[in-house]
N, C-alpha and C positions, 0 to 999 in steps of 0.2 A: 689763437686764430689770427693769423697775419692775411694782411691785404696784398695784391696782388705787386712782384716787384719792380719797382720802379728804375728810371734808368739816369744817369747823371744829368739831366736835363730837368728832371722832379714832372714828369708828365709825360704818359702811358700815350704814344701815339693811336694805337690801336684802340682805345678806352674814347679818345679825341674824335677818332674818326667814327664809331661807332655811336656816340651823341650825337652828332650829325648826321649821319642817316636815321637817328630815331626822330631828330628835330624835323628832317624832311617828311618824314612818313606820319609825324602828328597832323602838317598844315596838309597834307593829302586827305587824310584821315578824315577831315573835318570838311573838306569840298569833295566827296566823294560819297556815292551810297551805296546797298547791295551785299553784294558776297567781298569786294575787293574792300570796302568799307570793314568788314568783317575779319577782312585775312589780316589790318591793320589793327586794329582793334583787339584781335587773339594775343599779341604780345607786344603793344610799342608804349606802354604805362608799365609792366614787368621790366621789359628792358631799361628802364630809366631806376629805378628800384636796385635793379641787379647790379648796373654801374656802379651807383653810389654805395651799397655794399662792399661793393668789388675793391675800392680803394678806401674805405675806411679803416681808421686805425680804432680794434679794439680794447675796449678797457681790462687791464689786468686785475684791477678790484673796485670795490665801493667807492673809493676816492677818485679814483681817477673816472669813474661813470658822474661822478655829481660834475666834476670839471666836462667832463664832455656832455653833458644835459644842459648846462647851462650855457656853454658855445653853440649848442643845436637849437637854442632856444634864439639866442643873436643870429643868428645867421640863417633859420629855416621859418619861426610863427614869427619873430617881430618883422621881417619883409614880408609873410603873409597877413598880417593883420594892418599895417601900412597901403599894402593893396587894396585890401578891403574897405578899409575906410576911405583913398582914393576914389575907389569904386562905387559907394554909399557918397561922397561929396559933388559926384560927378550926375551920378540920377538925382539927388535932392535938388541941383542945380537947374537941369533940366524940367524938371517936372515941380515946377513952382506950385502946382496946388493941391499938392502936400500936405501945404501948411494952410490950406483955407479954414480951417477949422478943426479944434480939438480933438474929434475926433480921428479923424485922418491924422494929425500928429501923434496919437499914442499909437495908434495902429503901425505908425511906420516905426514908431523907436522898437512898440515889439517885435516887428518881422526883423530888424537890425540883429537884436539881441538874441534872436531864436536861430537867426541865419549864421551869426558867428558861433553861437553854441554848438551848435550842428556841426557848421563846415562842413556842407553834402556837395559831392558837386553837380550833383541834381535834387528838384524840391523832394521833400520828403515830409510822407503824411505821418503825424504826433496825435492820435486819437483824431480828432473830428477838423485838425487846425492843421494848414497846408502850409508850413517851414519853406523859406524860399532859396531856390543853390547860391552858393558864394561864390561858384563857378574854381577856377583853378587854383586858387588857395589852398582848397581841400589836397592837393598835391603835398603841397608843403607840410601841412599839417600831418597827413598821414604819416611821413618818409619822416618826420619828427620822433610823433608816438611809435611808429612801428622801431626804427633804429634803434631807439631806446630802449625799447622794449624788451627787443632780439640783443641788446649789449650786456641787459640785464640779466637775461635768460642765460647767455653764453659764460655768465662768472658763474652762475649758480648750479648749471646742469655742464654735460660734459659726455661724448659720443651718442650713443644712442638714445642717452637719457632727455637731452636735448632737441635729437631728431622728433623722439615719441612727445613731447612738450608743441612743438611748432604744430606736429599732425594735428593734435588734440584742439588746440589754441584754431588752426583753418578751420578745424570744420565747427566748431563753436560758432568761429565768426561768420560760416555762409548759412549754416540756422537761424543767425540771429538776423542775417542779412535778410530772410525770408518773413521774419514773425516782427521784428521793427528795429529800425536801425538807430545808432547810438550817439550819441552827443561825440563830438569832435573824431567822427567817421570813425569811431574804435571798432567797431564791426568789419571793418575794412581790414585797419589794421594788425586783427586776429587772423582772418582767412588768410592774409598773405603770409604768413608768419616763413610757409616755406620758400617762397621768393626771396626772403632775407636769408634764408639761411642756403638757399644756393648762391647767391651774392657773396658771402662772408667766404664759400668754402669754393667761389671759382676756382683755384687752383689746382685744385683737382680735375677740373677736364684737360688743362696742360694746353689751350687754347693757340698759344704759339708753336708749338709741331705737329708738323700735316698737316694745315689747316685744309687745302683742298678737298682730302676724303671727308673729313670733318664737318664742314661747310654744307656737303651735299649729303650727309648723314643724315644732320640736323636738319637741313632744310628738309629731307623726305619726311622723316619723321614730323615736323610742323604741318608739312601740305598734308599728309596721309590723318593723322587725327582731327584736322581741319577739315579735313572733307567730310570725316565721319562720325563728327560732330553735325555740319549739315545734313546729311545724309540720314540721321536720327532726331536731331532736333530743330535744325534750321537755324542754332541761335550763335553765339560767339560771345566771349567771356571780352565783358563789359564792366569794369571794378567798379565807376564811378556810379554806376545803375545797379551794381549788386548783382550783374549777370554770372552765374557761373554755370553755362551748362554741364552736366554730363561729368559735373566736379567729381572726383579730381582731373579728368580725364583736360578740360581747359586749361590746368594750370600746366600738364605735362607737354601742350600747345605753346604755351607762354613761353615755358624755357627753351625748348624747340628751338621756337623763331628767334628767340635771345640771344641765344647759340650758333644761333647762324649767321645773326646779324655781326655779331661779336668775330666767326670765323672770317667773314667777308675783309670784317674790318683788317684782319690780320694779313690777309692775302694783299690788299690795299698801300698797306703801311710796308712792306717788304718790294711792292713795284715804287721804286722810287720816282720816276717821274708823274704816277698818280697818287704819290704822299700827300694828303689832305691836311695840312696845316692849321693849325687852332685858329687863327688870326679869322680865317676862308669861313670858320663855321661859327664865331663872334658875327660876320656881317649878315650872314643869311640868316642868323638869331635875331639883327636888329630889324630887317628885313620881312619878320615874321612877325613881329611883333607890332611892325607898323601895319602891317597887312590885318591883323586881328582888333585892333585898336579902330582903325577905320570901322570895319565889316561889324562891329560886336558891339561900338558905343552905342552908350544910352538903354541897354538891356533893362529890363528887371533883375532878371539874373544879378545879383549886384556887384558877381565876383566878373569879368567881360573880359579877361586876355587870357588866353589858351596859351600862350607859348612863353612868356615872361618867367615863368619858376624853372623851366631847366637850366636858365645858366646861375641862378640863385644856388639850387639846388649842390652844383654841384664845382 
């Protein structure tokens, strides 16, 4: 399973340009409500998933999976857990009484440790005890377990046996997603199982020719299931909420739009004087981040930057 090819510069302009309009479309995402709220929402967490797929190198066997678990582990939960405890330093700091009494200090180191267990990025009810979100972390965490997961599954299984694995693994995890959700968002993780594995096997849409036809394929197909997803339910596949309506019919939405967004990118990268340069989508990164930081501090929520793990991530 090879990742998609790269060109003597070691970075996929279209891949480039493509995180960048997912980056734009998160901080919309989030000052926005409604149906457009919703058309963003259908695929702009898939598409970040599929990228990182998209360029990962997978393992040929068990040793080279332990080598690359324990680089996914530096590079994906230790910045998510650094956040988190950022973000736990920053409300403790704020919210000095806390600590006025014993009580209220155990109650906070448990909500700490139930919150990093979890890793939801919204709270989530444990019997009778209301777990609080870690907020964006749970990004990280996911695209952790789930890679690993899908790198492990890909030594093990092989064509269909592997597709029939991933189906099995989604809808386990949007059961579970309904009946109660799992310590370190593995419920999440399950459902998506086939997002990883259209990631891993991009190359197969051949995303660099024709992108025009392609572009407006894809696009029809996201708007046309999108509508008819509203049009039957009103709802829109929401991962971090465990939304999936109309499943699998959301996730066939998700790649849609991914696909689209991914064609645009290509048609992009081909007009060279609107070539979107890595550098252009580093500032509006930093840019989004300060913008989130302002608007989010001091949350309960303990996890408070929405935009800070895509360029981690990837």
């Amino acid at each position: 399973m090879k990742p998609v090819k790269q060109g003597m510069t070691d970075r996929i302009e279209w891949v480039d340009c493509a995180k960048g309009i997912g980056i734009l479309f998160v901080i919309i995402g989030y000052t926005v409500s409604g149906i457009l709220r919703g058309a963003i929402f259908s695929f702009h967490m898939p598409l970040f998933f599929i990228l990182s797929c998209a360029v990962f190198q997978y393992s040929a066997d068990t040793e080279q999976l332990s080598i690359k678990t324990s680089r996914g582990f530096r590079h994906l939960v230790i910045p998510a857990i650094l956040m988190y405890v950022l973000s736990v330093l920053t409300y403790a700091i704020r919210n000095k009484e806390l600590f006025s009494n014993v009580e209220s200090v155990r109650k906070f180191i448990i909500d700490i440790l139930l919150t990093g267990i979890f890793s939801s990025g919204v709270p989530v009810k444990v019997f009778s005890y209301e777990v609080l979100a870690i907020g964006i972390p749970w990004f990280l965490i996911v695209l952790f377990f789930g890679r690993t997961l899908f790198d492990f599954l890909q030594i093990r299984f092989s064509g269909s046996g592997l597709m029939l694995c991933c189906a099995f693994l989604s809808a386990l995890g949007v059961w579970l997603g309904k009946i109660q959700w799992l310590p370190c968002s593995l419920d999440i993780v399950f459902a998506i199982m086939p997002i990883f594995y259209i990631g891993a096997n991009i190359a197969w849409f051949q995303v660099e020719q024709r992108p025009v036809p392609k572009f407006l394929l894809y696009g029809s197909v996201w708007a046309g299931t999108l509508l008819l997803s509203y049009a039957i339910k009103a709802d829109y596949l929401e991962l971090a909420c465990r939304r999936y309506p109309l499943y699998p019919l959301s996730f066939v939405t998700a790649v849609a739009g991914t696909l689209a967004v991914v064609e645009l990118s290509v048609i992009l990268t081909k007009i060279k004087k609107y070539t979107y340069r890595l550098y252009i989508w580093e500032k509006i990164l930093f840019i989004c981040y300060l913008f989130i930081i302002l608007t989010k501090a001091g949350s309960k929520s303990y996890g408070n930057s929405q935009i800070v793990h895509l360029q981690i991530a990837f």
